[in-house]
C-alpha positions as CSV (number, residue, x, y, z in Angstrom):
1,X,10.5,21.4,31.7
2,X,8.4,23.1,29.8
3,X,9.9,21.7,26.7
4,X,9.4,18.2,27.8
5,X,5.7,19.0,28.5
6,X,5.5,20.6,25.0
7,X,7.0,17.3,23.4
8,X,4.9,14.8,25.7
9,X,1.5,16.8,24.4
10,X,2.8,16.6,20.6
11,X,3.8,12.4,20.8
12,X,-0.3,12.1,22.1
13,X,-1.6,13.2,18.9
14,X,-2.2,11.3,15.2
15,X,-1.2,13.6,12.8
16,X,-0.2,13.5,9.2
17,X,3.8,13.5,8.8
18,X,3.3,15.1,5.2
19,X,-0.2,16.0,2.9
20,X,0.1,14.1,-0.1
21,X,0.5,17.3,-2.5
22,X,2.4,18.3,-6.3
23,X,4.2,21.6,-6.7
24,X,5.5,22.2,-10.5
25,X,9.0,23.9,-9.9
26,X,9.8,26.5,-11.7
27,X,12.3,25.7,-14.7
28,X,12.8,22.0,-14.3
29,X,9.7,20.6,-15.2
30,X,9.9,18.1,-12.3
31,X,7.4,17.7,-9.5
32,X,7.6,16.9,-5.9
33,X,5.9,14.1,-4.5
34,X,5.1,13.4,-0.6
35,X,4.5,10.4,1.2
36,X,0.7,10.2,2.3
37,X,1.4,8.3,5.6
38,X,0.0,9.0,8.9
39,X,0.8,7.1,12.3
40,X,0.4,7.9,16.3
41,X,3.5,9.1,17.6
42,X,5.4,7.0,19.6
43,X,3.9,6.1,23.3
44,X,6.0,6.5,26.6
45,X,7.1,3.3,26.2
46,X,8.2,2.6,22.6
47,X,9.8,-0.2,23.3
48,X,7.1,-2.3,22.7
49,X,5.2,-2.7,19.4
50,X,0.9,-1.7,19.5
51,X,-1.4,-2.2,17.3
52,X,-2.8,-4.8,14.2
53,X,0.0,-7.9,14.5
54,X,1.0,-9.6,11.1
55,X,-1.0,-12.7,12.5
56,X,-4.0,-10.5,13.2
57,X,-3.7,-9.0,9.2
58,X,-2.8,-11.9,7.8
59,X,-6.0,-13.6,9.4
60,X,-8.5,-10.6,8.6
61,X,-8.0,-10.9,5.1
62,X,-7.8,-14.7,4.8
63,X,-3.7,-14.4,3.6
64,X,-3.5,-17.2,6.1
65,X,-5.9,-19.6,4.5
66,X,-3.5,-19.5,1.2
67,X,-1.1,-22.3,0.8
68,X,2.0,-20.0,-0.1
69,X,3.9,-16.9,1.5
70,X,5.1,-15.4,-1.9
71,X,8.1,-18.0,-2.8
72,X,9.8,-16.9,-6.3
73,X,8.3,-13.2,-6.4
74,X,9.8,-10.5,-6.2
75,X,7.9,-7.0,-4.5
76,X,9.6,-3.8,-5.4
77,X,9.2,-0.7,-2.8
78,X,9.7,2.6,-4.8
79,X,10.6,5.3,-2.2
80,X,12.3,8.8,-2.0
81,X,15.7,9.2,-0.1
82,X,18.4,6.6,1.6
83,X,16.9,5.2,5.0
84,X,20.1,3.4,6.1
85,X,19.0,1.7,8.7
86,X,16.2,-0.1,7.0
87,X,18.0,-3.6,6.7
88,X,18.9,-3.9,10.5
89,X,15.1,-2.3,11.1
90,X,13.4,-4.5,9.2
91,X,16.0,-7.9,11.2
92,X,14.3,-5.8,14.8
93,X,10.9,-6.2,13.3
94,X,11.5,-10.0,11.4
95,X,12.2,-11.3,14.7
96,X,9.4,-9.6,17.0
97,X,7.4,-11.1,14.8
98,X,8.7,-14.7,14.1
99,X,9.5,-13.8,10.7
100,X,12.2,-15.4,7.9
101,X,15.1,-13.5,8.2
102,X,15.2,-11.1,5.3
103,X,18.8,-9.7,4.5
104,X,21.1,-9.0,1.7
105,X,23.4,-12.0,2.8
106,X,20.3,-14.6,2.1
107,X,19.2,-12.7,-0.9
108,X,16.0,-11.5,0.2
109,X,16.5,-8.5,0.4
110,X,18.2,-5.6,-2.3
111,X,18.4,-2.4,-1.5
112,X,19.0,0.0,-4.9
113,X,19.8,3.6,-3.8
114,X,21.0,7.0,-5.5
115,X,23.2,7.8,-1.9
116,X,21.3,10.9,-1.0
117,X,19.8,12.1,2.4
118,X,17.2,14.5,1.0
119,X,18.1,17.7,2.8
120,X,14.7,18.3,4.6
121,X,12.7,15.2,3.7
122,X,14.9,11.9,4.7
123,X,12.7,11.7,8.0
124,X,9.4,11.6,6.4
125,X,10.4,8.9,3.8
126,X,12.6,6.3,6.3
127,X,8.9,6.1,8.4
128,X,7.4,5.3,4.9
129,X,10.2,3.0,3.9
130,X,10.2,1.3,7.1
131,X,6.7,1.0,7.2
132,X,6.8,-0.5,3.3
133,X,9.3,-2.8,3.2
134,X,8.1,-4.6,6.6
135,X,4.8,-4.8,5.9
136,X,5.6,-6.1,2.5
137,X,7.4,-8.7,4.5
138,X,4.8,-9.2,7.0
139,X,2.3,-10.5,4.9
140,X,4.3,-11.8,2.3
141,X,7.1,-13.6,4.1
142,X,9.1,-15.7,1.3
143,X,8.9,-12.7,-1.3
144,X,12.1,-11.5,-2.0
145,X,11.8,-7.4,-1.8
146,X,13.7,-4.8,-3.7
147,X,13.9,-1.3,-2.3
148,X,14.8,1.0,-4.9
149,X,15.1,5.0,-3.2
150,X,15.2,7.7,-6.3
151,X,17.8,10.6,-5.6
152,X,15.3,12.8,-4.2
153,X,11.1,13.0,-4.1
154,X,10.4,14.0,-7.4
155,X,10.3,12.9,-11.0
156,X,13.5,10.6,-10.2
157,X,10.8,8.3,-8.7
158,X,10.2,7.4,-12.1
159,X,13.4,6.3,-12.8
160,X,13.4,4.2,-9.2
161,X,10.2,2.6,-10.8
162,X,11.7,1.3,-14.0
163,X,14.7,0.2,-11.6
164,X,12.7,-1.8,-9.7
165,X,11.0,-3.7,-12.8
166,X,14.7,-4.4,-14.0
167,X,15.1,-6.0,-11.4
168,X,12.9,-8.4,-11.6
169,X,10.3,-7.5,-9.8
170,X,6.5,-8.7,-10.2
171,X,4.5,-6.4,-8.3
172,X,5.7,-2.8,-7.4
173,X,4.0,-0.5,-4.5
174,X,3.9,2.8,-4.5
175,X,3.1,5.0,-1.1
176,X,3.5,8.1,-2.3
177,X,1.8,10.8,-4.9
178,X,0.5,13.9,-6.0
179,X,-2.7,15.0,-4.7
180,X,-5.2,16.1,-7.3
181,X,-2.9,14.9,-9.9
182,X,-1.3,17.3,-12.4
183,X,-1.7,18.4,-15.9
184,X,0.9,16.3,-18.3
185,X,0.2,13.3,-15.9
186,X,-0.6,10.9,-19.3
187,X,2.9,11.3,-20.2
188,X,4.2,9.4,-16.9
189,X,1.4,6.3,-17.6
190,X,3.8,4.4,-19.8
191,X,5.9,3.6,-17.2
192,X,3.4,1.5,-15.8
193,X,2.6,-0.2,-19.0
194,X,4.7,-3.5,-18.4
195,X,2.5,-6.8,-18.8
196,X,3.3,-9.4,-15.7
197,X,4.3,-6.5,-13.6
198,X,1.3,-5.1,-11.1
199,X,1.8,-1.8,-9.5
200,X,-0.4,-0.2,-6.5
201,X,0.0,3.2,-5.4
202,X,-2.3,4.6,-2.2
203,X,-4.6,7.0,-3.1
204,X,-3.5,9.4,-0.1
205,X,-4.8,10.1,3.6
206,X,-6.2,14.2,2.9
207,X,-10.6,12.3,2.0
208,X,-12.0,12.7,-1.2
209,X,-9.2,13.4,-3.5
210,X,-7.6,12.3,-6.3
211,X,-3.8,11.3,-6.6
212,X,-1.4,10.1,-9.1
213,X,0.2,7.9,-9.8
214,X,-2.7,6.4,-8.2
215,X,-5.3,7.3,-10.6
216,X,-3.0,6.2,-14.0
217,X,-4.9,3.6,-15.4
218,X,-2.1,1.2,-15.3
219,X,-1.9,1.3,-12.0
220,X,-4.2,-0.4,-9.4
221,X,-5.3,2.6,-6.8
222,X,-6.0,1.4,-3.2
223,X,-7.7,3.4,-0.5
224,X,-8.1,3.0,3.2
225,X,-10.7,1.1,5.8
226,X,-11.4,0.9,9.1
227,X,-11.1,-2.5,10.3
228,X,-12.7,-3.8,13.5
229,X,-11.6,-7.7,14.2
230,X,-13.6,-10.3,15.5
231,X,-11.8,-11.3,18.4
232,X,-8.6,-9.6,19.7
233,X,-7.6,-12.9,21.2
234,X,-5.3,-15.5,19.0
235,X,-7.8,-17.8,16.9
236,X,-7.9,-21.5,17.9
237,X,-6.9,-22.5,14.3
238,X,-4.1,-20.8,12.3
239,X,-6.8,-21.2,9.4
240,X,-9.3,-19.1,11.3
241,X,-10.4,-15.9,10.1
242,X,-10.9,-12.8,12.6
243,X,-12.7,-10.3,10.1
244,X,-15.6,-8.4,12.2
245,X,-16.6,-5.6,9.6
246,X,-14.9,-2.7,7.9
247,X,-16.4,1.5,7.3
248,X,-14.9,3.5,4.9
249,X,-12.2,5.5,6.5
250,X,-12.5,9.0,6.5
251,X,-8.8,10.1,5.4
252,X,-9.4,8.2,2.5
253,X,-8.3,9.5,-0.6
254,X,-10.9,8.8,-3.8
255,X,-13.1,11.0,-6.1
256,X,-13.0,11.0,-10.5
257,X,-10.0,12.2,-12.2
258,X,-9.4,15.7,-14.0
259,X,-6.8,14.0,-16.4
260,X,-7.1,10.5,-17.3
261,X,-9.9,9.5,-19.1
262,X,-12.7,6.5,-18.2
263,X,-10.7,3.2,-19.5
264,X,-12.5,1.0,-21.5
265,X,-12.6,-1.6,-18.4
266,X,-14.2,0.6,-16.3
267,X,-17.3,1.3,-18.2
268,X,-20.5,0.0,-16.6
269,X,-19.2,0.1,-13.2
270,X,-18.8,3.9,-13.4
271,X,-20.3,6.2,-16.5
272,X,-17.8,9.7,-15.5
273,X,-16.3,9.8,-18.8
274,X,-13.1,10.0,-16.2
275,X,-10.3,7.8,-14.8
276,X,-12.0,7.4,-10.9
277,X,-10.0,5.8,-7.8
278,X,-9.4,3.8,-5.6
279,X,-9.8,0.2,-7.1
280,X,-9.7,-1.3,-4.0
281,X,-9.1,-1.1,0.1
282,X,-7.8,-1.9,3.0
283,X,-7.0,-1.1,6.5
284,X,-5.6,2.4,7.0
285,X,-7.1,4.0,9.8
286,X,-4.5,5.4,12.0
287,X,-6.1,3.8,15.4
288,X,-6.8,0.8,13.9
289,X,-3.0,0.7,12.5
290,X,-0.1,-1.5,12.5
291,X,3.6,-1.4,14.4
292,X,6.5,-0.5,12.4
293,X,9.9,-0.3,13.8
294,X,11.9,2.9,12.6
295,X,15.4,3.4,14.8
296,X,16.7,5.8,12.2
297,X,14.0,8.6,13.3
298,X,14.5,7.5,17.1
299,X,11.1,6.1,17.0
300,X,11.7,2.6,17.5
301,X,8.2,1.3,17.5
302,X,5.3,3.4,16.5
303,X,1.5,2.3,15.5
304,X,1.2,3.6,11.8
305,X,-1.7,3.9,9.8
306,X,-2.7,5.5,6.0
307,X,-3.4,4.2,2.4
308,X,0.7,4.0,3.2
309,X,-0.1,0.4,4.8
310,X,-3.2,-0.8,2.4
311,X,-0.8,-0.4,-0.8
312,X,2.3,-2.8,0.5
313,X,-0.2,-5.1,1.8
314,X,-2.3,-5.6,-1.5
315,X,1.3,-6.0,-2.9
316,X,2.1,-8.5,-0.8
317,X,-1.4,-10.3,-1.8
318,X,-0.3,-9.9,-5.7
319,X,2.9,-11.7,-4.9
320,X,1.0,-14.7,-3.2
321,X,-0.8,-14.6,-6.1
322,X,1.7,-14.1,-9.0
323,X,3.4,-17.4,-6.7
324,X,0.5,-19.6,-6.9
325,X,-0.2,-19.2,-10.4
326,X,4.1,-20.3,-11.5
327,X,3.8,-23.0,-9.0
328,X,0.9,-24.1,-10.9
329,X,2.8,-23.6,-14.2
330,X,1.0,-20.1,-15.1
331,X,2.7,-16.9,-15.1
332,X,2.4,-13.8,-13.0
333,X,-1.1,-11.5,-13.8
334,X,-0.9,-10.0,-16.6
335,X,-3.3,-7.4,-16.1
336,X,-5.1,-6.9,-12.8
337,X,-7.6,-4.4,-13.6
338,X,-9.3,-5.5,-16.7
339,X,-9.7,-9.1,-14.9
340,X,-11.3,-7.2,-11.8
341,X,-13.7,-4.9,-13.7
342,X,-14.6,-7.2,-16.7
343,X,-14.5,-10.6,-15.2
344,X,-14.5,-10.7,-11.5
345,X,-17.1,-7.6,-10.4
346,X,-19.3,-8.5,-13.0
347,X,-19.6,-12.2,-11.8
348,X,-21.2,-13.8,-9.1
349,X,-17.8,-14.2,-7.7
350,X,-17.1,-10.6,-7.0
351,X,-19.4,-11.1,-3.3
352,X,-17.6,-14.2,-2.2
353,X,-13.9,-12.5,-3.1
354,X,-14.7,-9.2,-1.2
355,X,-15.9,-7.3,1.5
356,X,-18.6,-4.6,-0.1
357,X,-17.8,-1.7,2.6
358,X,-20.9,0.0,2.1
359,X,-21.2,2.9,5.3
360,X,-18.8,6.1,5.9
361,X,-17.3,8.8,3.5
362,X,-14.0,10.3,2.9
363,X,-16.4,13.9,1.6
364,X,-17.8,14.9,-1.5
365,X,-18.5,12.2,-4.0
366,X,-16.4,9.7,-2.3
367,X,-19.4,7.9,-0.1
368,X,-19.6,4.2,0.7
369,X,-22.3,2.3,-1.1
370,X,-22.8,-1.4,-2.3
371,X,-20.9,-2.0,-5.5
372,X,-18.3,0.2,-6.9
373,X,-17.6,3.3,-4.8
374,X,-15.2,6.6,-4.8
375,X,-13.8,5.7,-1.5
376,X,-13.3,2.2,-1.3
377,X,-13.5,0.8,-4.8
378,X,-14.9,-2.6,-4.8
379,X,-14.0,-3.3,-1.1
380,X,-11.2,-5.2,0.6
381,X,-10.1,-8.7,-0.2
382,X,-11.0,-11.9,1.1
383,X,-7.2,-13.1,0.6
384,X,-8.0,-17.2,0.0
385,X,-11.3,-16.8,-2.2
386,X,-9.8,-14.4,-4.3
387,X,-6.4,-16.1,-4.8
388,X,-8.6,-19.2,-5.4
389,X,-10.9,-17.3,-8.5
390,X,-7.7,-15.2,-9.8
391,X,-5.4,-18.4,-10.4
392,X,-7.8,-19.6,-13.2
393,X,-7.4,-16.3,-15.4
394,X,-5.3,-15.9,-18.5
């Protein structure tokens, strides 16, 4: 009894499953990386999803308003660790929500995996993967995702990564890192150096801190928001928007960089002499998270929140993009961040394709403010006028 009352207290709290963190080990020269996801624990009845709907999501950020669900593009979900349940989790949470089937059998889905349970951290990274490779599906539906899980969470990740681009994917997310980043870190950045291929990494869930891969310059670093909707009831047009307003989550990771330097693009917006993050946001607050379905835990469904959710789902909006701009006889983006600092913040179109959070802190430096900020960049997307303004870029 007193073991049940034990558990009952723990499942009522949020907590973090892992703090995003980097240890050097001795005499391999590898580091570990942890996932920076945070989510309530499952209610009494887990039966039942809670929490932001992909209709709800896809209407906050205007996703619904763009003529296209990601046909032809291909997301790839870098993770740690085999989660082998994630194909018949992500067929549970596909049909909850009125989804395309996404499977191995229709092509949709590949899973690439090194075989290996990761004595000790398996758990922590089959919520994450679950919680990825759903979302990635939630918001872009006719995307075709890779999953590509390194051997174990460290340096290996890097090999998943260049996996993933071989094959074939456009747009890479990344919900893992390193918090504070390490010395060396430079010498990972060229793995991110592919044009046509856009990766976002979360900037971690611990406030103002730093985080890598998130804060390589090649890579687009997305921190967290609290999002209050309009309306909790459906819209009365599936072109409606239900955005209310967004503060700056206080988990959010942010801040300037110890090891990569201010890239050339970022001049003007910020004078640190330093690489800073995030680039941009998105909904992360735990309580005002999403449902993910996760059998191999014993979860089943549990409300999840963290810069683990805002990186998939600005993956999924790259894909919508990178679809648009073929179908129009373009090719993908070639490179997200120079257009967004040099052409798109600068412009008169920068307040019409995002919301400017501009109240609550993550700590330290990383404050909300109009403009450029440390803790939620240049604000979250409004999904159909961005799309709109990025299709007419080289």
């Amino acid at each position: 009894m007193k073991k049940l009352l034990l558990l009952l207290l723990g499942i009522m709290l949020i907590f973090a499953v892992t703090a995003p963190m980097v240890a050097q080990q001795s005499g391999t020269g590898t580091h570990i990386y942890t996932t920076p996801i945070r989510f309530m624990e499952p209610r009494s009845d887990s039966s039942h999803p809670s929490g932001y709907t992909p209709f709800q999501m896809r209407a906050a950020y205007g996703y619904n308003a763009i003529p296209n669900r990601g046909h032809g593009i291909t997301i790839g979900i870098v993770d740690a660790c085999d989660y082998p349940n994630i194909e018949a989790d992500l067929g549970v949470f596909s049909t909850q929500f009125n989804l395309p089937a996404c499977t191995t059998g229709n092509g949709c889905f590949t899973k690439i995996s090194q075989a290996s349970l990761c004595s000790g951290h398996s758990g922590n990274w089959a919520i994450e993967q679950a919680l990825d490779v759903e979302w990635a599906h939630a918001m872009a539906p006719d995307a075709k995702i890779v999953l590509v899980q390194s051997s174990q969470p460290d340096d290996s990740l890097y090999t998943a990564i260049d996996q993933a681009v071989a094959a074939g994917s456009n747009v890479v997310s990344m919900s893992w890192g390193s918090g504070g980043g390490f010395s060396g870190e430079t010498a990972y950045d060229f793995h991110f150096q592919v044009p046509g291929v856009t990766f976002f990494s979360s900037t971690g869930d611990s406030g103002c801190l730093t985080n890598y891969p998130a804060e390589s310059p090649y890579v687009v670093a997305v921190g967290g928001t609290t999002l209050v909707l309009l309306t909790a009831a459906p819209p009365a047009s599936p072109l409606a928007n239900i955005y209310g307003n967004e503060i700056a989550w206080s988990g959010s990771g942010g801040g300037i960089s110890l090891y990569e330097t201010e890239p050339a693009w970022q001049q003007g917006v910020q004078q640190t002499g330093f690489r800073t993050i995030p680039d941009v946001a998105l909904d992360a607050a735990p309580g005002t998270g999403v449902p993910v379905y996760d059998s191999y835990d014993g979860y089943q469904w549990v409300k999840v929140g963290g810069t683990s959710l805002s990186s998939p789902v600005w993956a999924a909006f790259m894909a919508i993009e990178n679809s648009l701009r073929v179908a129009g006889g373009g090719s993908p983006i070639q490179q997200f961040l120079p257009d967004l600092y040099q052409t798109i913040y600068p412009s008169g179109s920068y307040a019409t394709d995002f919301h400017d959070v501009t109240t609550g802190s993550s700590g330290g430096v990383c404050v909300a403010g109009h403009g450029y900020d440390y803790v939620t960049g240049v604000g979250s997307m409004i999904g159909n006028r961005l799309a709109n303004d990025l299709i007419h870029l080289p």
